[in-house]
TIFI-437245 format. One record per residue (C-alpha): residue number from 1; chain; y, z, x; residue in one letter. Coordinates in nm, 2 decimals, always signed. Last residue first. Layout:
N
+-----+-------+--------+--------+--------+-----+
|   n | chain |      v |      w |      u | res |
+-----+-------+--------+--------+--------+-----+
| NUM |     A |      Y |      Z |      X |   a |
...
+-----+-------+--------+--------+--------+-----+
END
This chain:
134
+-----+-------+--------+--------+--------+-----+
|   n | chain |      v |      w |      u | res |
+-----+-------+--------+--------+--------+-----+
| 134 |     A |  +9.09 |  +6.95 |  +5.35 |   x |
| 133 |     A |  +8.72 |  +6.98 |  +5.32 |   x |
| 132 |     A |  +8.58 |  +6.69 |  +5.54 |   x |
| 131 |     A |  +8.81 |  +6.75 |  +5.82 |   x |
| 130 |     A |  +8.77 |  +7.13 |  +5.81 |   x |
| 129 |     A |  +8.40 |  +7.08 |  +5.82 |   x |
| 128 |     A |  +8.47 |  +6.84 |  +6.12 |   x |
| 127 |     A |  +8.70 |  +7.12 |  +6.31 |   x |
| 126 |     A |  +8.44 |  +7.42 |  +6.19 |   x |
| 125 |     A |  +8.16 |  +7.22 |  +6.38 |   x |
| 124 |     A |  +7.87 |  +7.39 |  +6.42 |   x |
| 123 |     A |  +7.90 |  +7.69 |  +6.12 |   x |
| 122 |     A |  +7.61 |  +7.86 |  +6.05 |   x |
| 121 |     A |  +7.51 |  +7.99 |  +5.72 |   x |
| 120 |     A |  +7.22 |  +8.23 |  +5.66 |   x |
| 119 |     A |  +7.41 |  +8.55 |  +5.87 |   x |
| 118 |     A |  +7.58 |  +8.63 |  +5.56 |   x |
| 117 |     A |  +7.89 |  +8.75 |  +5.42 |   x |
| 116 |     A |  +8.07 |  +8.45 |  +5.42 |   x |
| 115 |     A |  +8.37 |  +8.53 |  +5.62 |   x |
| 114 |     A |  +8.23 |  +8.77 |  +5.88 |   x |
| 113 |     A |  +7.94 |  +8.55 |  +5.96 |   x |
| 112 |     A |  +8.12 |  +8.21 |  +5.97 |   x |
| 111 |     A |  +8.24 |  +8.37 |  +6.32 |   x |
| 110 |     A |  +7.89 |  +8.36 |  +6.47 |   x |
| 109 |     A |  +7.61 |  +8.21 |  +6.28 |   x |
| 108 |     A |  +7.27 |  +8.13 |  +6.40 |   x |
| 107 |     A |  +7.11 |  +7.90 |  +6.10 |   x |
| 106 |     A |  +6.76 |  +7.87 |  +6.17 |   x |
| 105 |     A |  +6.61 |  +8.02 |  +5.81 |   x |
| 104 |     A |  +6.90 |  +7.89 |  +5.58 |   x |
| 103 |     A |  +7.17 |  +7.69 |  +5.59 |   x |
| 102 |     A |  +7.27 |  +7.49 |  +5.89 |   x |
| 101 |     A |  +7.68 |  +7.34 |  +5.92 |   x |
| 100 |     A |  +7.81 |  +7.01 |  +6.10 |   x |
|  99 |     A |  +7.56 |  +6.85 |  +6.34 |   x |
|  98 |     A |  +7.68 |  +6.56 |  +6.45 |   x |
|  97 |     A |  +7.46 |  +6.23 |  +6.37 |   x |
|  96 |     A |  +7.69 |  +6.04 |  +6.17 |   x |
|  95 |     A |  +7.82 |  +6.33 |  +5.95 |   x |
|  94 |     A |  +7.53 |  +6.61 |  +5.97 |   x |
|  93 |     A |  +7.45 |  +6.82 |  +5.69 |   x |
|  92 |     A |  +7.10 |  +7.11 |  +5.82 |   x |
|  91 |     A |  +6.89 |  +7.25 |  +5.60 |   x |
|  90 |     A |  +6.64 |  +7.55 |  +5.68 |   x |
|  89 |     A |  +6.34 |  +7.68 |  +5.53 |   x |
|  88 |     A |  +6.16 |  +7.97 |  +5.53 |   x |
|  87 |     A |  +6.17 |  +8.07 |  +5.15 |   x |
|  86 |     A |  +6.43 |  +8.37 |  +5.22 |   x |
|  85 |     A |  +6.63 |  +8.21 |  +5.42 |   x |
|  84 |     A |  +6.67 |  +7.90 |  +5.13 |   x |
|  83 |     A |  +6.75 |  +8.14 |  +4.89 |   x |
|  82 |     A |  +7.00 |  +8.30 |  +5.11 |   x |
|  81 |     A |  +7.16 |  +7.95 |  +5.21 |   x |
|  80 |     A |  +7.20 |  +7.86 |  +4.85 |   x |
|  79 |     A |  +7.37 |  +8.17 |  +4.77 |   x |
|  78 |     A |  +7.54 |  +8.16 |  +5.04 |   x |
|  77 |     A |  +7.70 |  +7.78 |  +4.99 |   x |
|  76 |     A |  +7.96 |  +7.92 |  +4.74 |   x |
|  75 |     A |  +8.12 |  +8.16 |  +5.02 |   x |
|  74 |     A |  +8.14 |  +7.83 |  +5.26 |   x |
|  73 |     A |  +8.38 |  +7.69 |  +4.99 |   x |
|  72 |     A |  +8.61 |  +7.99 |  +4.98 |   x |
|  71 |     A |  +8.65 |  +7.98 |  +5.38 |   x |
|  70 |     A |  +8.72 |  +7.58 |  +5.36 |   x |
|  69 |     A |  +9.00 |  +7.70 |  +5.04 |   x |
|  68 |     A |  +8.99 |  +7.62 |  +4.69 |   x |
|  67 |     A |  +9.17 |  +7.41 |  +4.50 |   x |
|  66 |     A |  +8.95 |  +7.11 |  +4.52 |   x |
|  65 |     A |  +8.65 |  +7.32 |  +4.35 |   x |
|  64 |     A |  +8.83 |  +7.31 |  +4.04 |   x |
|  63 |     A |  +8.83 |  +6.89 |  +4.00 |   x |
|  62 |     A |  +8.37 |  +6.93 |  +4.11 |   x |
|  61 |     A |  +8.18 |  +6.94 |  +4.39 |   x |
|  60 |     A |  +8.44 |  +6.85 |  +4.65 |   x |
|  59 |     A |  +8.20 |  +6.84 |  +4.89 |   x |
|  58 |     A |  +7.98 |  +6.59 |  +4.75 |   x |
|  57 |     A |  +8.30 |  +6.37 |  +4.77 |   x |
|  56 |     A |  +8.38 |  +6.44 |  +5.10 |   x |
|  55 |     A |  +7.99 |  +6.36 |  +5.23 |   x |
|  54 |     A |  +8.05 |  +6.06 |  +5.06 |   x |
|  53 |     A |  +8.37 |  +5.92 |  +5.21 |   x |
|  52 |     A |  +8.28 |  +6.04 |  +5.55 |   x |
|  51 |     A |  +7.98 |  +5.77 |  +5.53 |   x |
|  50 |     A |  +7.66 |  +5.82 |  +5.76 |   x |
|  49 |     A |  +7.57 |  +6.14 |  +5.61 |   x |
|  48 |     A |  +7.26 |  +6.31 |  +5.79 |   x |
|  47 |     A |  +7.09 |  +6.53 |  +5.61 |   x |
|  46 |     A |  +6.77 |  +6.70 |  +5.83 |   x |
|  45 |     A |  +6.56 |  +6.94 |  +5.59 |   x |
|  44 |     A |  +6.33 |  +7.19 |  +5.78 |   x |
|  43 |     A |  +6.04 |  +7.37 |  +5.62 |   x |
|  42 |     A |  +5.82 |  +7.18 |  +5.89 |   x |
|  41 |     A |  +5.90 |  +6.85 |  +5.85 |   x |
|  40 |     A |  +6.19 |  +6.66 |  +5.65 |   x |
|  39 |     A |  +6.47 |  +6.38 |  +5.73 |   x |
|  38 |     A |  +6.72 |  +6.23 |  +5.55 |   x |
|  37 |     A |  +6.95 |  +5.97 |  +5.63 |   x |
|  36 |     A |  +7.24 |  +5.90 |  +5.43 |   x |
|  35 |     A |  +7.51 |  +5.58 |  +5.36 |   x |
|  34 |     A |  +7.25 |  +5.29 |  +5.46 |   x |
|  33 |     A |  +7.45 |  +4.92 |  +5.34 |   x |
|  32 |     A |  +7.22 |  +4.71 |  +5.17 |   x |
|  31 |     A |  +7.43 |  +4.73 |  +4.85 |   x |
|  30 |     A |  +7.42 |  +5.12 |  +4.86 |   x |
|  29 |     A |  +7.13 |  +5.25 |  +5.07 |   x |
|  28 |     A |  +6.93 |  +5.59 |  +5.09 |   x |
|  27 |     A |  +6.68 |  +5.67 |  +5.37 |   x |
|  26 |     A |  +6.37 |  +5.87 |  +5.38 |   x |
|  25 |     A |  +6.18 |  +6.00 |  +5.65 |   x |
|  24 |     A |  +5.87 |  +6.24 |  +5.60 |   x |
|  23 |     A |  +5.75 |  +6.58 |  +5.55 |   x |
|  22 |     A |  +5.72 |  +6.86 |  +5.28 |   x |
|  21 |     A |  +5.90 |  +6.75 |  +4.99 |   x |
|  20 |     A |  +5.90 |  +6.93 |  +4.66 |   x |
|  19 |     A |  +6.03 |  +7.30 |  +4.81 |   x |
|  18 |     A |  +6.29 |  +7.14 |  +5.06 |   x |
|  17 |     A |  +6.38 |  +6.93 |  +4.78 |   x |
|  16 |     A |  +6.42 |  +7.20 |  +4.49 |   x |
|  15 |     A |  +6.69 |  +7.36 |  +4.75 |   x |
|  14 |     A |  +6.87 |  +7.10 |  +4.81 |   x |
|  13 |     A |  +6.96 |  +7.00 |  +4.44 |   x |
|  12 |     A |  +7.00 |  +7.41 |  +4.34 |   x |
|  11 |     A |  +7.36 |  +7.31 |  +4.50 |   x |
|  10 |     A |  +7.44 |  +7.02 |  +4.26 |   x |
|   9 |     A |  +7.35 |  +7.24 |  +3.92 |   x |
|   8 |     A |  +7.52 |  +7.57 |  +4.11 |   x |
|   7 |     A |  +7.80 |  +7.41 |  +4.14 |   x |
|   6 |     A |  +7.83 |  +7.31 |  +3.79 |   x |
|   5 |     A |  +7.83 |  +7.05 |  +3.49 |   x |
|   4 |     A |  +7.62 |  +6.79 |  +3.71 |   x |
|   3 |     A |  +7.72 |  +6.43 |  +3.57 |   x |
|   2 |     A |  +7.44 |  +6.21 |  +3.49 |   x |
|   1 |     A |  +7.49 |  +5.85 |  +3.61 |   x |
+-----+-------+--------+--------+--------+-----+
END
């Protein structure tokens, strides 16, 4: 398996999906087992991890990125969210069904506003993101 070299490499991986794929349902499995549900339709991506494991490591990114801090991760997503604002579409991460940040067109931030600099990330559940990135 191809290792990406940077975090702009994993996080222009969302972004080419919600332009590629327009609608439909697909899930991914590991030895039978379904780790992620994903969900498109209407310029709206639905990413629904069902193993904490997995969703940490994608978080994590890369060895530097473990350093960093929740409010220093959520500044790398605005790029990503901003591009996807600007396109019209919106991506929401879930961990088994609960809603846990929105990029992009829908997100309605409150807080996460002041510390990322941009009203195209929303934070839903800052005690599960802080689980998943601590």
């Amino acid at each position: 398996m191809k290792k990406l070299s940077s975090e702009s490499e994993i996080l222009q991986i969302p972004l080419w999906l919600s332009q590629v794929l327009k609608q439909g349902k697909l899930s991914l499995q590991t030895n039978g087992v379904e780790d992620i549900q994903l969900q498109i339709e209407d310029n709206k991506m639905d990413l629904n991890f069902l193993r904490k494991e997995l969703i940490k490591y994608l978080l994590e990114l890369e060895t530097e990125m473990k350093a960093k801090s929740v409010l220093e991760r959520l500044k790398i997503l605005k790029s990503l969210a901003e591009k996807l604002k600007k396109k019209g579409s919106t991506i929401s991460i879930s961990l088994k069904g609960q809603k846990i940040i929105t990029l992009g067109l829908e997100a309605q931030p409150k807080i996460s506003k002041i510390i990322t600099g941009t009203n195209a990330i929303e934070v839903n559940s800052l005690i599960e993101l802080t689980k998943l990135v601590t």
